[in-house]
PDB file of N, CA, C and O in Angstrom:
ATOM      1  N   UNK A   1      27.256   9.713 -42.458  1.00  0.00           N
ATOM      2  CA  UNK A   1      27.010  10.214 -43.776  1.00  0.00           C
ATOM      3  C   UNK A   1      28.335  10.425 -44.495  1.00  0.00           C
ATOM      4  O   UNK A   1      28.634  10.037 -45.624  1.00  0.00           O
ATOM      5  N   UNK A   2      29.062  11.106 -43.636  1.00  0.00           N
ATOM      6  CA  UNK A   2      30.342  11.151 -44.360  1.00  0.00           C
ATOM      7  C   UNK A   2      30.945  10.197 -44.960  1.00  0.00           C
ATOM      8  O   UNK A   2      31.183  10.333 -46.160  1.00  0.00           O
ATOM      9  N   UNK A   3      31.324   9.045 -44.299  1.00  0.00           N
ATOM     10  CA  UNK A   3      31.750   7.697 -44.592  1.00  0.00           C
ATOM     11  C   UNK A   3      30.847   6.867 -45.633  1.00  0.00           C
ATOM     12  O   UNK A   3      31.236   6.026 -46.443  1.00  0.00           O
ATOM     13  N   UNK A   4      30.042   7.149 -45.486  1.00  0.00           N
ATOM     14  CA  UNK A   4      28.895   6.783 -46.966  1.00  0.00           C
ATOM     15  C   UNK A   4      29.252   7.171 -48.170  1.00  0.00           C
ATOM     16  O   UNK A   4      29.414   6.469 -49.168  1.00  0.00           O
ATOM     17  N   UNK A   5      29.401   8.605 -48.020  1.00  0.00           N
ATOM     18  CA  UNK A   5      29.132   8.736 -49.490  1.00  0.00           C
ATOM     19  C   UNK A   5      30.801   9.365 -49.594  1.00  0.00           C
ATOM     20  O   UNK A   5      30.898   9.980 -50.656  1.00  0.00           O
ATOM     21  N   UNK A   6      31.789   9.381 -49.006  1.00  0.00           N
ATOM     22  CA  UNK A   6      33.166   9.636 -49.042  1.00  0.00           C
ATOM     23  C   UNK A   6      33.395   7.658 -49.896  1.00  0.00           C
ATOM     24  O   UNK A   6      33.893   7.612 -51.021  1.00  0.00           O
ATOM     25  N   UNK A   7      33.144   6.844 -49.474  1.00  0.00           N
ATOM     26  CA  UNK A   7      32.993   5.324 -50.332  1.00  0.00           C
ATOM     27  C   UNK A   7      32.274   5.321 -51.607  1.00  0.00           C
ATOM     28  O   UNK A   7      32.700   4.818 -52.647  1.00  0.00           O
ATOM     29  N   UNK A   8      31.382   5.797 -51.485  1.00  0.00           N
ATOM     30  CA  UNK A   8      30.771   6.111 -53.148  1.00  0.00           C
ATOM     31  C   UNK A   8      31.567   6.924 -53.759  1.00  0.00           C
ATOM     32  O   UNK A   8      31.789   6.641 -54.936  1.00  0.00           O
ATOM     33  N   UNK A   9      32.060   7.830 -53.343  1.00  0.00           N
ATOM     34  CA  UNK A   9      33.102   8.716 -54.400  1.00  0.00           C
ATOM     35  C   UNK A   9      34.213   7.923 -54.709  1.00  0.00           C
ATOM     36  O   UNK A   9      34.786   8.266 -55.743  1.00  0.00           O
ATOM     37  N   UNK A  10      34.756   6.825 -54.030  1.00  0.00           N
ATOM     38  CA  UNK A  10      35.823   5.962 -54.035  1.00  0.00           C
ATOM     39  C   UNK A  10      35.661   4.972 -55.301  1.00  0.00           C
ATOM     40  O   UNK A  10      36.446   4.685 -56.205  1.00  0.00           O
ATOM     41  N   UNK A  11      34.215   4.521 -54.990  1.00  0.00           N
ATOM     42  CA  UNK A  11      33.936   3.421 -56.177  1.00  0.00           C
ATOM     43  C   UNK A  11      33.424   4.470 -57.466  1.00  0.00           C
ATOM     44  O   UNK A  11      32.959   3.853 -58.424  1.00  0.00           O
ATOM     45  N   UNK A  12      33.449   5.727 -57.578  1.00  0.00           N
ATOM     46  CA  UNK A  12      33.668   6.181 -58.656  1.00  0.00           C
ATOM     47  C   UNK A  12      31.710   6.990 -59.116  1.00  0.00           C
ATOM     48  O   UNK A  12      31.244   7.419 -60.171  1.00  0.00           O
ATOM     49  N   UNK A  13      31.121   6.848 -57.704  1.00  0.00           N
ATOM     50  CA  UNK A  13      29.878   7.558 -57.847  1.00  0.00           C
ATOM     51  C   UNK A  13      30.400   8.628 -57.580  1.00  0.00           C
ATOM     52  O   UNK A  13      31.273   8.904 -56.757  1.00  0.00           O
ATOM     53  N   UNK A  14      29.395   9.757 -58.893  1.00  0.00           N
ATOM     54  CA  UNK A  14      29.700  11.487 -59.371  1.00  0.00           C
ATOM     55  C   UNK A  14      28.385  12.219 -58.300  1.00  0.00           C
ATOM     56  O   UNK A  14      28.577  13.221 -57.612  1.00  0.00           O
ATOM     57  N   UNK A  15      27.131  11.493 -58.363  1.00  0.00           N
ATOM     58  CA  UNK A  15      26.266  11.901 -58.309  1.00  0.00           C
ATOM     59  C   UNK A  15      25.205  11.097 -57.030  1.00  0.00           C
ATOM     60  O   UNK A  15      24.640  10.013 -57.179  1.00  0.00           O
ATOM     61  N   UNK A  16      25.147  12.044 -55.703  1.00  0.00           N
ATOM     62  CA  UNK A  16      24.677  11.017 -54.889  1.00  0.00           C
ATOM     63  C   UNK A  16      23.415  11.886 -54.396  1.00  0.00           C
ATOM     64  O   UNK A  16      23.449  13.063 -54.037  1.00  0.00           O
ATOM     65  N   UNK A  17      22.093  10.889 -54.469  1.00  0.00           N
ATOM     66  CA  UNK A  17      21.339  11.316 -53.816  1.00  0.00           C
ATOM     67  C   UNK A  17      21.038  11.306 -52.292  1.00  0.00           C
ATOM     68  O   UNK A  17      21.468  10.220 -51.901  1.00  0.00           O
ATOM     69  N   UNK A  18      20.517  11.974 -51.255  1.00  0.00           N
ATOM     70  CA  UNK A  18      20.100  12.217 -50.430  1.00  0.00           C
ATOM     71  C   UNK A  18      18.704  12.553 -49.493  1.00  0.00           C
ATOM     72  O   UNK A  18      18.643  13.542 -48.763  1.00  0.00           O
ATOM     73  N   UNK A  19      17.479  11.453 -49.655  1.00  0.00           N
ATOM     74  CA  UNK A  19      16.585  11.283 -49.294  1.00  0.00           C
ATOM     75  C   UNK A  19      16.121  11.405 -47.814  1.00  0.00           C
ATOM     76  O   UNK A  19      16.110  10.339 -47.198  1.00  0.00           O
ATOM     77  N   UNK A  20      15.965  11.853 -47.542  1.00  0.00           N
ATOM     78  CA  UNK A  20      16.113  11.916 -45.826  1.00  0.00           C
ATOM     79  C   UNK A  20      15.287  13.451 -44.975  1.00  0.00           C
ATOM     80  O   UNK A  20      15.050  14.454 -45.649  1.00  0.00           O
ATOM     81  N   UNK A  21      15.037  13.406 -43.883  1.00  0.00           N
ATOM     82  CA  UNK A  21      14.661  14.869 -43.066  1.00  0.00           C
ATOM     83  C   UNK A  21      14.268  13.850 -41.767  1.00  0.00           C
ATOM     84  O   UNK A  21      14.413  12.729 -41.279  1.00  0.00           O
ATOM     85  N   UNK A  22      13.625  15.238 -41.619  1.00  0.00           N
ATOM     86  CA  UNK A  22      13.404  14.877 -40.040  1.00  0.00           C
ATOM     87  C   UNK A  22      12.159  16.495 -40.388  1.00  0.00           C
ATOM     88  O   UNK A  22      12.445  17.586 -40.882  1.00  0.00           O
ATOM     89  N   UNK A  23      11.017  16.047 -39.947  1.00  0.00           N
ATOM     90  CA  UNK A  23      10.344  17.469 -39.943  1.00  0.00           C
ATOM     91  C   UNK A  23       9.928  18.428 -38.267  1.00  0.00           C
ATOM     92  O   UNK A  23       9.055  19.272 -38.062  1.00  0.00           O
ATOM     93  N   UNK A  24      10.901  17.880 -37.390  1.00  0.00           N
ATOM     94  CA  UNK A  24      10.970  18.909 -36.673  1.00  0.00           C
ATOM     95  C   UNK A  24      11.787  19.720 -36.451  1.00  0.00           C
ATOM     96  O   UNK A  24      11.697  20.608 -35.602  1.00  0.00           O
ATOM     97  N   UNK A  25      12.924  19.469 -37.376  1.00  0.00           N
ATOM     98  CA  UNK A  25      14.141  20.355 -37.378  1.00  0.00           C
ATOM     99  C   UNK A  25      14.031  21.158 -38.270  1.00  0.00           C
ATOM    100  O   UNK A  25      13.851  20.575 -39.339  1.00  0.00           O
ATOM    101  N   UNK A  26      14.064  22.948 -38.426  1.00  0.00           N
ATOM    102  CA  UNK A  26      14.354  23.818 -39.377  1.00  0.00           C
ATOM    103  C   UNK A  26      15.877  23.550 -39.819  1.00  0.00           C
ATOM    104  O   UNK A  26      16.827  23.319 -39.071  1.00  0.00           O
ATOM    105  N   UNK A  27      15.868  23.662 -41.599  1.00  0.00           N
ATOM    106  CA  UNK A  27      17.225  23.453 -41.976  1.00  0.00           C
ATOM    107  C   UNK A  27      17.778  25.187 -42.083  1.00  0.00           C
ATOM    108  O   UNK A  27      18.893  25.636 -42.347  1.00  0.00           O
ATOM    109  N   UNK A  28      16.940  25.636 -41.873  1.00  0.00           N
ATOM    110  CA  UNK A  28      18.086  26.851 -41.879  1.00  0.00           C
ATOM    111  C   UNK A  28      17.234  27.844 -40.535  1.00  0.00           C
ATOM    112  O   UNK A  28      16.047  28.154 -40.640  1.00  0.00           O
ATOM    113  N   UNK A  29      17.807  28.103 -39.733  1.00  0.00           N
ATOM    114  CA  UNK A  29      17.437  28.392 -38.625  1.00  0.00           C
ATOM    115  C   UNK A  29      18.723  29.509 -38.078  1.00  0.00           C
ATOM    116  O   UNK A  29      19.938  29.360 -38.205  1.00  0.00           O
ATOM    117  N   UNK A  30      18.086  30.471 -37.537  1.00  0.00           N
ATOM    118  CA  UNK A  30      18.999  31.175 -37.029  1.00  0.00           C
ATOM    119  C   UNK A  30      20.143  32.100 -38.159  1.00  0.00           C
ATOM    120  O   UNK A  30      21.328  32.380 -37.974  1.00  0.00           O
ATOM    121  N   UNK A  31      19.483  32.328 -39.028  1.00  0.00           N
ATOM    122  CA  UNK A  31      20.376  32.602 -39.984  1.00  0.00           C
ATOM    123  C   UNK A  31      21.413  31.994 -40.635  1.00  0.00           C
ATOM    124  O   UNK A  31      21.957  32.565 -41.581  1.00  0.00           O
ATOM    125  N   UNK A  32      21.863  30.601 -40.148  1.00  0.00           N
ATOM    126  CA  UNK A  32      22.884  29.986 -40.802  1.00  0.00           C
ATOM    127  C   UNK A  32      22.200  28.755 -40.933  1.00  0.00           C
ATOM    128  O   UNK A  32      21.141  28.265 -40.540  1.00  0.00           O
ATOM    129  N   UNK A  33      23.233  28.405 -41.667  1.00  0.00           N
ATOM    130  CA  UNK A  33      22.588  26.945 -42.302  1.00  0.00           C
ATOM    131  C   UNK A  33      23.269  25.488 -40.963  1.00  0.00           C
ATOM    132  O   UNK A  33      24.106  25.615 -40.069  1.00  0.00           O
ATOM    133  N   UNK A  34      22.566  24.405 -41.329  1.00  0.00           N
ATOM    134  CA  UNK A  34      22.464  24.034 -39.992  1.00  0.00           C
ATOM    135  C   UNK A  34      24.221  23.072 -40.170  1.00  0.00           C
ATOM    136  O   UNK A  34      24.700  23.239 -41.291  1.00  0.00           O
ATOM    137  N   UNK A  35      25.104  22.168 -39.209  1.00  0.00           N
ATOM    138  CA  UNK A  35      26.254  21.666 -39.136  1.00  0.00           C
ATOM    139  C   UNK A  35      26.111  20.275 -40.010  1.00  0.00           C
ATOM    140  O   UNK A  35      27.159  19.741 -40.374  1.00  0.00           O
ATOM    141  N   UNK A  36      24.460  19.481 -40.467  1.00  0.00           N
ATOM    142  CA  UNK A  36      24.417  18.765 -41.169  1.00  0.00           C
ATOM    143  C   UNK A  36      24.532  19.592 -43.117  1.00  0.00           C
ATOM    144  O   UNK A  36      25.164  19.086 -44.044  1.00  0.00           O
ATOM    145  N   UNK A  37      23.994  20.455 -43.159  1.00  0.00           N
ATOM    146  CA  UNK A  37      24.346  21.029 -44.209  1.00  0.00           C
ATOM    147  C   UNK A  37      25.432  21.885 -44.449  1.00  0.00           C
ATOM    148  O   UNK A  37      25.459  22.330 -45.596  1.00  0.00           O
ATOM    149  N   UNK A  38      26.335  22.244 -43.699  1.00  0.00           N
ATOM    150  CA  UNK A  38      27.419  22.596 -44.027  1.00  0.00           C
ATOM    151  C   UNK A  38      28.805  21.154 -44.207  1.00  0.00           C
ATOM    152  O   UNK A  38      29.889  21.343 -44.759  1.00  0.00           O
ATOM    153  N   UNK A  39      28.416  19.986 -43.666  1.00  0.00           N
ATOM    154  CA  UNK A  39      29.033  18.912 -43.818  1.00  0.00           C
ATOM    155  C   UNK A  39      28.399  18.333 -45.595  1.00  0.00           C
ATOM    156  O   UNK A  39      28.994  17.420 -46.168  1.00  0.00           O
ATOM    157  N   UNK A  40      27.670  18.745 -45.981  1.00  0.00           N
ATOM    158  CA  UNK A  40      26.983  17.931 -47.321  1.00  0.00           C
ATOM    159  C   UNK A  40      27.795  18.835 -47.887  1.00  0.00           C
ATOM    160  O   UNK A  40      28.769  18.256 -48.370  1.00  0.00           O
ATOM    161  N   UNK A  41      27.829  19.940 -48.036  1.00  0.00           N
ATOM    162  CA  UNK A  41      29.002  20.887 -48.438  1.00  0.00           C
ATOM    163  C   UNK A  41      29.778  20.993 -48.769  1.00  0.00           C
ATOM    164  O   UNK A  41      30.043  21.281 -49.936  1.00  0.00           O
ATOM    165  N   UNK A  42      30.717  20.757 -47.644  1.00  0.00           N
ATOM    166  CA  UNK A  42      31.576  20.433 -47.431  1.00  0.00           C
ATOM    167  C   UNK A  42      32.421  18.962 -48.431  1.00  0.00           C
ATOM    168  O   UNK A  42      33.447  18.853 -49.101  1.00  0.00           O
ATOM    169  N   UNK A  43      31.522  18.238 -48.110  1.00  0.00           N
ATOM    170  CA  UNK A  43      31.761  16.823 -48.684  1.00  0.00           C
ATOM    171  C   UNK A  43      31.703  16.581 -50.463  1.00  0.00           C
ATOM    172  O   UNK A  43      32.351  15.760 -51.112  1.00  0.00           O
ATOM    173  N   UNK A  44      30.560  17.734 -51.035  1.00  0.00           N
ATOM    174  CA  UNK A  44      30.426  18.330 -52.794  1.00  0.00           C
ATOM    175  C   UNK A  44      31.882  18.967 -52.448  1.00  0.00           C
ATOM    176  O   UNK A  44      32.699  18.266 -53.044  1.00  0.00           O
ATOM    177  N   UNK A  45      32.161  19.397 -52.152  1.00  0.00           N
ATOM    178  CA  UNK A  45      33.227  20.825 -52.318  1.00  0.00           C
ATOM    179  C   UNK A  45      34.749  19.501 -52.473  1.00  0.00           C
ATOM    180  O   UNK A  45      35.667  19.699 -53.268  1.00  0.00           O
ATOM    181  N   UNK A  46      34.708  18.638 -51.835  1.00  0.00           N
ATOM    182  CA  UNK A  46      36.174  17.461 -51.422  1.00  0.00           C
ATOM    183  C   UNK A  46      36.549  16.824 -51.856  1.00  0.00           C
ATOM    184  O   UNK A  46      37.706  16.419 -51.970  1.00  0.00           O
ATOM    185  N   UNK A  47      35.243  16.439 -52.386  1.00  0.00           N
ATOM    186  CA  UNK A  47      35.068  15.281 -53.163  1.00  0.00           C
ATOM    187  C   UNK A  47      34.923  15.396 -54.746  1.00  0.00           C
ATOM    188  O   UNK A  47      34.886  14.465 -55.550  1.00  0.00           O
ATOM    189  N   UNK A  48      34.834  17.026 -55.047  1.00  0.00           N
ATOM    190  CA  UNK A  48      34.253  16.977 -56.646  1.00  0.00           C
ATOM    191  C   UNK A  48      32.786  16.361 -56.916  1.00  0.00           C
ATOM    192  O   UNK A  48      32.622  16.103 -58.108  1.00  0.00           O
ATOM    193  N   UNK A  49      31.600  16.042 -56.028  1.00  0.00           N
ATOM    194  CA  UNK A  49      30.706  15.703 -56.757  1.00  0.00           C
ATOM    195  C   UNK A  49      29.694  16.526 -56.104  1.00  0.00           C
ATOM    196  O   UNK A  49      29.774  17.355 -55.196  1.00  0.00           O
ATOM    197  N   UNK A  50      28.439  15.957 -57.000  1.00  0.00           N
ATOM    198  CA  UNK A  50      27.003  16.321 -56.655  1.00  0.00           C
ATOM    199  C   UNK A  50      26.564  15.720 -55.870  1.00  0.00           C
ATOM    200  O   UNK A  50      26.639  14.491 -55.870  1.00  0.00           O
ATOM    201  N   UNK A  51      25.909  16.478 -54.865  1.00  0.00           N
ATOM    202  CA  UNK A  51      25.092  15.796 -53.803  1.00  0.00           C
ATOM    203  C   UNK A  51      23.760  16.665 -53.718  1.00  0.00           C
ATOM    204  O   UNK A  51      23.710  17.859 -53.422  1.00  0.00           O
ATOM    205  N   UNK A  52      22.386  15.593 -54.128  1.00  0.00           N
ATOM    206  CA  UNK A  52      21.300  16.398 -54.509  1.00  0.00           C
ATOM    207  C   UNK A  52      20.413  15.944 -53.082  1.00  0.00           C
ATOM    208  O   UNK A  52      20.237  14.749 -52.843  1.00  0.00           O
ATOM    209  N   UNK A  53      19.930  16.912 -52.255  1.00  0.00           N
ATOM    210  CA  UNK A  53      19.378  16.639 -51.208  1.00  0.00           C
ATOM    211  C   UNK A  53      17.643  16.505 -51.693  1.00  0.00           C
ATOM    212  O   UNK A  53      17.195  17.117 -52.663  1.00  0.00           O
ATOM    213  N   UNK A  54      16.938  15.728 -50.948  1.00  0.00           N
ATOM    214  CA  UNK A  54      15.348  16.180 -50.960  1.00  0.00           C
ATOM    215  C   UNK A  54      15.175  17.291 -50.496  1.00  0.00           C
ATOM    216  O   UNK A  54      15.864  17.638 -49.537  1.00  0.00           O
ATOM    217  N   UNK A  55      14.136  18.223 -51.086  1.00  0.00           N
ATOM    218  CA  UNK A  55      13.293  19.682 -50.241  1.00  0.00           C
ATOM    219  C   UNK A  55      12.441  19.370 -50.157  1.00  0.00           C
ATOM    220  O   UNK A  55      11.922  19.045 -51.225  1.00  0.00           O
ATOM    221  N   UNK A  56      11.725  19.226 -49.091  1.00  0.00           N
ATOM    222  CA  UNK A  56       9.966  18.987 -48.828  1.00  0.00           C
ATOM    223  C   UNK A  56       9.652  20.329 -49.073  1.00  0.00           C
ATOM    224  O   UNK A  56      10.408  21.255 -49.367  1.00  0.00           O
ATOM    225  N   UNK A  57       7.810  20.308 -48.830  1.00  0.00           N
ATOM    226  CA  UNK A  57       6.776  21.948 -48.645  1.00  0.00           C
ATOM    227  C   UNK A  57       6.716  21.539 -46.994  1.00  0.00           C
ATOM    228  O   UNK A  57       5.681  22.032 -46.544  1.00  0.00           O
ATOM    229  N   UNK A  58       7.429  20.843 -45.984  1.00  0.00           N
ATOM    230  CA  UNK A  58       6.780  20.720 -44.895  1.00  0.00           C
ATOM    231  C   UNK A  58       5.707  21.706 -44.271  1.00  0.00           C
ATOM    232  O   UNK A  58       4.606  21.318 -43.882  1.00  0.00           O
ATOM    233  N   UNK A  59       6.153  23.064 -44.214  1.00  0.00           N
ATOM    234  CA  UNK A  59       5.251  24.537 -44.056  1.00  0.00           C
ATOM    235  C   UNK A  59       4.380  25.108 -45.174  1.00  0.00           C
ATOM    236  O   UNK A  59       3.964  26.262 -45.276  1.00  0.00           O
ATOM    237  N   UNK A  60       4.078  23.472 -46.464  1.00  0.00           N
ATOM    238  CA  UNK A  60       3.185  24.633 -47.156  1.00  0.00           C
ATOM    239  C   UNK A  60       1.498  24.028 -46.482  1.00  0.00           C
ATOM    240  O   UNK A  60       1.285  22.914 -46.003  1.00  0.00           O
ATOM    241  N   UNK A  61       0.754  24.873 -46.606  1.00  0.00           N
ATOM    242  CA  UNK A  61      -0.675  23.754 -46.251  1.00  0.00           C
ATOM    243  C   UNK A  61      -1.478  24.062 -47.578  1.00  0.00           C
ATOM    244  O   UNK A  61      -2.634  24.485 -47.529  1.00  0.00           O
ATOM    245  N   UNK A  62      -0.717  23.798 -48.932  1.00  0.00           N
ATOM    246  CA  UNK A  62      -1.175  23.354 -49.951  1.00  0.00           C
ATOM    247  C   UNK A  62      -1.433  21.977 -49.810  1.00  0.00           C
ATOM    248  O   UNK A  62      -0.740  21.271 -49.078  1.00  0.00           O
ATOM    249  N   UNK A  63      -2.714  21.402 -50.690  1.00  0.00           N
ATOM    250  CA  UNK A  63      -2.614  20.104 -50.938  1.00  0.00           C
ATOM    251  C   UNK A  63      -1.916  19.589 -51.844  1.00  0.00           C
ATOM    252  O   UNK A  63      -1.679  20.107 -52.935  1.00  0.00           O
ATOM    253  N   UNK A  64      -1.466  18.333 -51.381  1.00  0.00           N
ATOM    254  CA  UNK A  64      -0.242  17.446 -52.390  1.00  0.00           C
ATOM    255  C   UNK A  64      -0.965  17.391 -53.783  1.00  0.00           C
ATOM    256  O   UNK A  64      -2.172  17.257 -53.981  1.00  0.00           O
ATOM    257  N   UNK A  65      -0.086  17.506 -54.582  1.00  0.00           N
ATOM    258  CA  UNK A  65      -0.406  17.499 -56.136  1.00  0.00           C
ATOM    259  C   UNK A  65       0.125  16.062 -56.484  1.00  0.00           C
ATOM    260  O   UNK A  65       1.142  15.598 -55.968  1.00  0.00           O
ATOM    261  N   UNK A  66      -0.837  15.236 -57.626  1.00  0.00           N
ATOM    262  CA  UNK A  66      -0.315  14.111 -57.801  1.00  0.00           C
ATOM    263  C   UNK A  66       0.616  14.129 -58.761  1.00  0.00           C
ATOM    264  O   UNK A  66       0.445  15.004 -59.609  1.00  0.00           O
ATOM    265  N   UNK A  67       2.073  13.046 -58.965  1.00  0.00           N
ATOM    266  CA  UNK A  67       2.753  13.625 -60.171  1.00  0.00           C
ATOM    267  C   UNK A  67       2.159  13.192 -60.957  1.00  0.00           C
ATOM    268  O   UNK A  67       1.292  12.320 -60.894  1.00  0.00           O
ATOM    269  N   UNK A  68       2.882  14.219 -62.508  1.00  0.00           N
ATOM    270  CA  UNK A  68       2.307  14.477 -63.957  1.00  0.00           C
ATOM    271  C   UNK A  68       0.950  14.872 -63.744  1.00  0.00           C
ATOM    272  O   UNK A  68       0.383  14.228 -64.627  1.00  0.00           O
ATOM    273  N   UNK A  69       0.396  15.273 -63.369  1.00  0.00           N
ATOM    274  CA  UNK A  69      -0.504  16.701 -63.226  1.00  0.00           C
ATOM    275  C   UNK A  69      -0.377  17.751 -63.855  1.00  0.00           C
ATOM    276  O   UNK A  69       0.201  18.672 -63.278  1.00  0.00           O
ATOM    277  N   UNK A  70      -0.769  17.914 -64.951  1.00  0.00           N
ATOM    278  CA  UNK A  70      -0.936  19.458 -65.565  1.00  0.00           C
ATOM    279  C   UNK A  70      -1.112  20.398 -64.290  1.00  0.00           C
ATOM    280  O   UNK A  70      -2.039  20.148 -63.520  1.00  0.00           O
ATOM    281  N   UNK A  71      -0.273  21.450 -64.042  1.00  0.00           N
ATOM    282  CA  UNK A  71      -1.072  22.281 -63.132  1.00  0.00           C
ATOM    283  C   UNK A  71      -2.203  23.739 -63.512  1.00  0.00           C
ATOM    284  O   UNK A  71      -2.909  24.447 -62.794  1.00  0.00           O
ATOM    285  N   UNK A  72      -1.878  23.705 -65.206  1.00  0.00           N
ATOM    286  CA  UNK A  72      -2.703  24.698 -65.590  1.00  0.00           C
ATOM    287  C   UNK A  72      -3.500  23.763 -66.970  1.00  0.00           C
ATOM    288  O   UNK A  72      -2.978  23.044 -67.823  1.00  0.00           O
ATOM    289  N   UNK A  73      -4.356  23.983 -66.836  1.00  0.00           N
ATOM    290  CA  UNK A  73      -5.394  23.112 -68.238  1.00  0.00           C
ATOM    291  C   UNK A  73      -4.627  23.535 -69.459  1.00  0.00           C
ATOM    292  O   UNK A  73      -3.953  24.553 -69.303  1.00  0.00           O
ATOM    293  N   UNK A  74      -4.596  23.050 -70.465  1.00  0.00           N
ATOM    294  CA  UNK A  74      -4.462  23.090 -72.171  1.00  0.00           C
ATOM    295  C   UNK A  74      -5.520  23.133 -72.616  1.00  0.00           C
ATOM    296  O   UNK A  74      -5.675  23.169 -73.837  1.00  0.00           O
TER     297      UNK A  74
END
């Protein structure tokens, strides 16, 4: 990951997305945040840019909403 997006900052990308999980791993566990998110961190903080991660509901047992869905009627 590092080497990824440490090259995108090279060719002059500000803004990198980050699509990815794994849903058996808690990202914050134990009170600290886990050594993959302190490296994304790390890497915004070095580099000067944005790095926008995905957040799932993995723990919600709401049902998925489809997008553009009003969620309250007009």
């Amino acid at each position: 990951m590092r080497a990824t997006v440490t090259a995108l900052a090279a060719r002059g990308c500000r803004i990198v997305n980050i699509s990815l999980g794994d849903k058996t791993l808690t990202p914050y566990a134990g009170g600290r945040a886990s050594p993959w998110s302190a490296e994304v961190d790390a890497l915004a903080r070095e580099l000067d840019i944005v790095i926008i991660v995905s957040a799932g509901n993995a723990g919600s047992r709401a049902p998925p909403q489809p997008w553009g869905r009003a969620m309250i009627p007009f």
